[in-house]
C-alpha positions as CSV (number, residue, x, y, z in Angstrom):
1,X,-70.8,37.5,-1.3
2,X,-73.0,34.2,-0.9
3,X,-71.4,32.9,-4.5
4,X,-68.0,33.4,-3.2
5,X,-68.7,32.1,-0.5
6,X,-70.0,29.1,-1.7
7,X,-66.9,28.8,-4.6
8,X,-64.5,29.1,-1.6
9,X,-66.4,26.1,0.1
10,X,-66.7,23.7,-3.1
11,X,-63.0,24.3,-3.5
12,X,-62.0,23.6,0.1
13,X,-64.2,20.3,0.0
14,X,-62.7,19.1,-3.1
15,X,-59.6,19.8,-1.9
16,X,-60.6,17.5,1.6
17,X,-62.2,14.7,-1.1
18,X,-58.7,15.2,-3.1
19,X,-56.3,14.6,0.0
20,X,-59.1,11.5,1.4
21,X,-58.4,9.9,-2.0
22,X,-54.7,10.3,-2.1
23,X,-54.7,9.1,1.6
24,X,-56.4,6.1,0.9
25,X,-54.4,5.3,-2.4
26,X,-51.2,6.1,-0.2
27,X,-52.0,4.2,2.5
28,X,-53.1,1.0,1.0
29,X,-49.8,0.7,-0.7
30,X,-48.5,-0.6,2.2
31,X,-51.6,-3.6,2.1
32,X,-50.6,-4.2,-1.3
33,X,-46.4,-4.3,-0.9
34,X,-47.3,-6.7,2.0
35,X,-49.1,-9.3,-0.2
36,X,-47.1,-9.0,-3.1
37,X,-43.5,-8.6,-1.9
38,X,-43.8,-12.8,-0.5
39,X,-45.1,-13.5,-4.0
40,X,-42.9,-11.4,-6.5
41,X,-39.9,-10.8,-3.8
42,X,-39.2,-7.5,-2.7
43,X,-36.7,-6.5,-6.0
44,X,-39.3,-7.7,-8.4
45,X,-42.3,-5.6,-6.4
46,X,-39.8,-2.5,-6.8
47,X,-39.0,-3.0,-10.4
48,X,-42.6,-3.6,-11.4
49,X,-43.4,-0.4,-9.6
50,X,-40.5,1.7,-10.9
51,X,-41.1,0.9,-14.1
52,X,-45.0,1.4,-13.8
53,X,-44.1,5.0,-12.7
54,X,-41.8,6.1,-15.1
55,X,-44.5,5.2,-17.9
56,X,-46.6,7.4,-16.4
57,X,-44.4,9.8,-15.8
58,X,-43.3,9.6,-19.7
59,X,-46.6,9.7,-20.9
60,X,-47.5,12.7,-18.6
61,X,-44.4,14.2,-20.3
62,X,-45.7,13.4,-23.9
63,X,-49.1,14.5,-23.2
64,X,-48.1,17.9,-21.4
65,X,-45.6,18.6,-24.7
66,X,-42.7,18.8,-22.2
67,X,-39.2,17.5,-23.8
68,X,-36.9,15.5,-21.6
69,X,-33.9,16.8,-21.5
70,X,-30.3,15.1,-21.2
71,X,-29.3,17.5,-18.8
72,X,-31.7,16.8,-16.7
73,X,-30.4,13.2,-16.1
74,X,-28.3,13.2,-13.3
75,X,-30.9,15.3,-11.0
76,X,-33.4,12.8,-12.0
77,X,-31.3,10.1,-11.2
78,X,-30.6,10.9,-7.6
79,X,-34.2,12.6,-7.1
80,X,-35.6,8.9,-8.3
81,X,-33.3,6.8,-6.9
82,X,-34.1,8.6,-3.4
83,X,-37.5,9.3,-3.6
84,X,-38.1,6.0,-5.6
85,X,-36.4,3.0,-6.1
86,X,-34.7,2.6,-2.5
87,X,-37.7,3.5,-0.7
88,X,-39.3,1.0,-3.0
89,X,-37.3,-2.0,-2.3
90,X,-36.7,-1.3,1.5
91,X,-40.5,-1.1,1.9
92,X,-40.4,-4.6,0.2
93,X,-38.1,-6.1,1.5
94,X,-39.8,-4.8,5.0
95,X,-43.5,-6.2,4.1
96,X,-42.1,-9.5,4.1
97,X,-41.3,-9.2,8.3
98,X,-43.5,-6.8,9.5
99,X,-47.5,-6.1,9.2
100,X,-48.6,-3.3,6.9
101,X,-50.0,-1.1,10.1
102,X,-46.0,-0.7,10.9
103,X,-44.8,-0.1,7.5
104,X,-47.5,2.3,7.4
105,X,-46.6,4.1,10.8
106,X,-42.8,4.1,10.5
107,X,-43.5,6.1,7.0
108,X,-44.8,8.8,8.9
109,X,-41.7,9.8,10.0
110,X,-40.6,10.7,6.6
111,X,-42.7,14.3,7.6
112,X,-39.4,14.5,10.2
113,X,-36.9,13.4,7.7
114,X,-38.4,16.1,5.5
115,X,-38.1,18.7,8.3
116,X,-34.7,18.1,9.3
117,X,-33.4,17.7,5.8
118,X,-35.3,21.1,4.8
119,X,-33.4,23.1,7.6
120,X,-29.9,21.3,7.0
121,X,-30.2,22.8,3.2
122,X,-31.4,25.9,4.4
123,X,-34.6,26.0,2.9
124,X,-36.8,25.5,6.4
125,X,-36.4,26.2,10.2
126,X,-36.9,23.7,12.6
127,X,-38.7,25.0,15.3
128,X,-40.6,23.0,18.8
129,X,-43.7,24.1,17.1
130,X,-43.2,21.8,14.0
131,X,-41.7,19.0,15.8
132,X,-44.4,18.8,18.0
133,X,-46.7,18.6,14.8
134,X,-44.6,16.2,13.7
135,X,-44.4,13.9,16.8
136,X,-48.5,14.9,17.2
137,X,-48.8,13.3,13.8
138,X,-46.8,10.2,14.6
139,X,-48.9,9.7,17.4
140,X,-51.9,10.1,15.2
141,X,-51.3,7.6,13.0
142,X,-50.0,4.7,15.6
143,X,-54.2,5.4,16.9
144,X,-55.1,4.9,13.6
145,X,-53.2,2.6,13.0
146,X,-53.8,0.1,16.3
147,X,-51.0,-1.9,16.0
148,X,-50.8,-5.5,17.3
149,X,-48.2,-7.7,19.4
150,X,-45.0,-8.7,17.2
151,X,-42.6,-10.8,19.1
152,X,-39.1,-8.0,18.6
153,X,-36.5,-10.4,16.5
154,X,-33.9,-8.8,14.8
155,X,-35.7,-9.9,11.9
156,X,-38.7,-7.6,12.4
157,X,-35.8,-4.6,13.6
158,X,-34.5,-4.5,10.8
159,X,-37.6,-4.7,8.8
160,X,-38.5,-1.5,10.9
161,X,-35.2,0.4,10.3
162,X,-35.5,-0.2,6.2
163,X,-39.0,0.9,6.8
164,X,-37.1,4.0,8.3
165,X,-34.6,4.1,5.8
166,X,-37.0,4.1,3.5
167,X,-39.2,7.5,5.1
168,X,-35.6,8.8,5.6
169,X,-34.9,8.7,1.6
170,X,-38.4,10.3,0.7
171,X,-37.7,13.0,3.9
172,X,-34.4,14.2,2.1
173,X,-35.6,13.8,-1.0
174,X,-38.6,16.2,-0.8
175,X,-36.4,19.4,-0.7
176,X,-34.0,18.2,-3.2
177,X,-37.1,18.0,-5.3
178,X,-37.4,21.6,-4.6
């Protein structure tokens, strides 16, 4: 009993060091979009990072023996255009008005897009339970995140609604991927 036990508890705690590392690498994204996008521009950031993605992706293919098929084109078209390349560019494009904290924040509300696009498609309910997770979580991050005084231009609005687009592409894209 003790053994598994302890198996159960080495999992679980790689599992918490796992989703700490992928938070960190997630979230400081946003640092790095917001000091690269004034020096490549925000199509040039994109680019460099679709591109950097699909060779991993195509090696990770190679590597795993997995053929890519021609069928599977225009699924992976829309699933990457969605859940990659605008997202990409509209979080660019966003870094070069608004601090990182926000771009980081407004993300979070990709978790909604997810839920709501999940119960359009019928794969999910939507239920006051999860959108109080959801609106909990928002919350959690703006504490995180402490975010400072911007003066509200229509500059930094729209910033904030391609940052929205953009958590609104990788919400519906999520059960697509499905």
């Amino acid at each position: 009993m003790v053994r598994g036990a302890t198996m159960s508890a080495s999992v679980t705690n790689r599992h918490f060091v796992q989703l700490l590392a992928l938070s960190a690498l997630w979230g400081s994204s946003f640092l790095f979009i917001r000091i690269a996008s004034p020096v490549l521009g925000p199509l040039v950031l994109a680019e460099a990072r679709v591109l950097l993605a699909c060779a991993v992706l195509l090696l990770a293919l190679k590597l795993s023996g997995i053929r890519l098929q021609r069928a599977w084109w225009p699924e992976l078209a829309l699933i990457g255009t969605m859940s990659v390349a605008l997202p990409f560019v509209l979080y660019a494009w966003a870094g070069l008005h608004i601090p990182a904290g926000y771009s980081a924040l407004l993300n979070t509300s990709a978790v909604l897009f997810g839920a709501l696009s999940s119960a359009w498609l019928g794969e999910d309910r939507i239920t006051k339970r999860k959108l109080l997770g959801c609106a909990l979580g928002f919350l959690g991050v703006a504490l995180v995140v402490r975010l400072g005084p911007v003066a509200l231009t229509p500059t930094v609005v729209w910033a904030a609604l391609a940052c929205v687009g953009g958590a609104a592409c990788y919400g519906m894209a999520t059960p697509l991927m499905k």
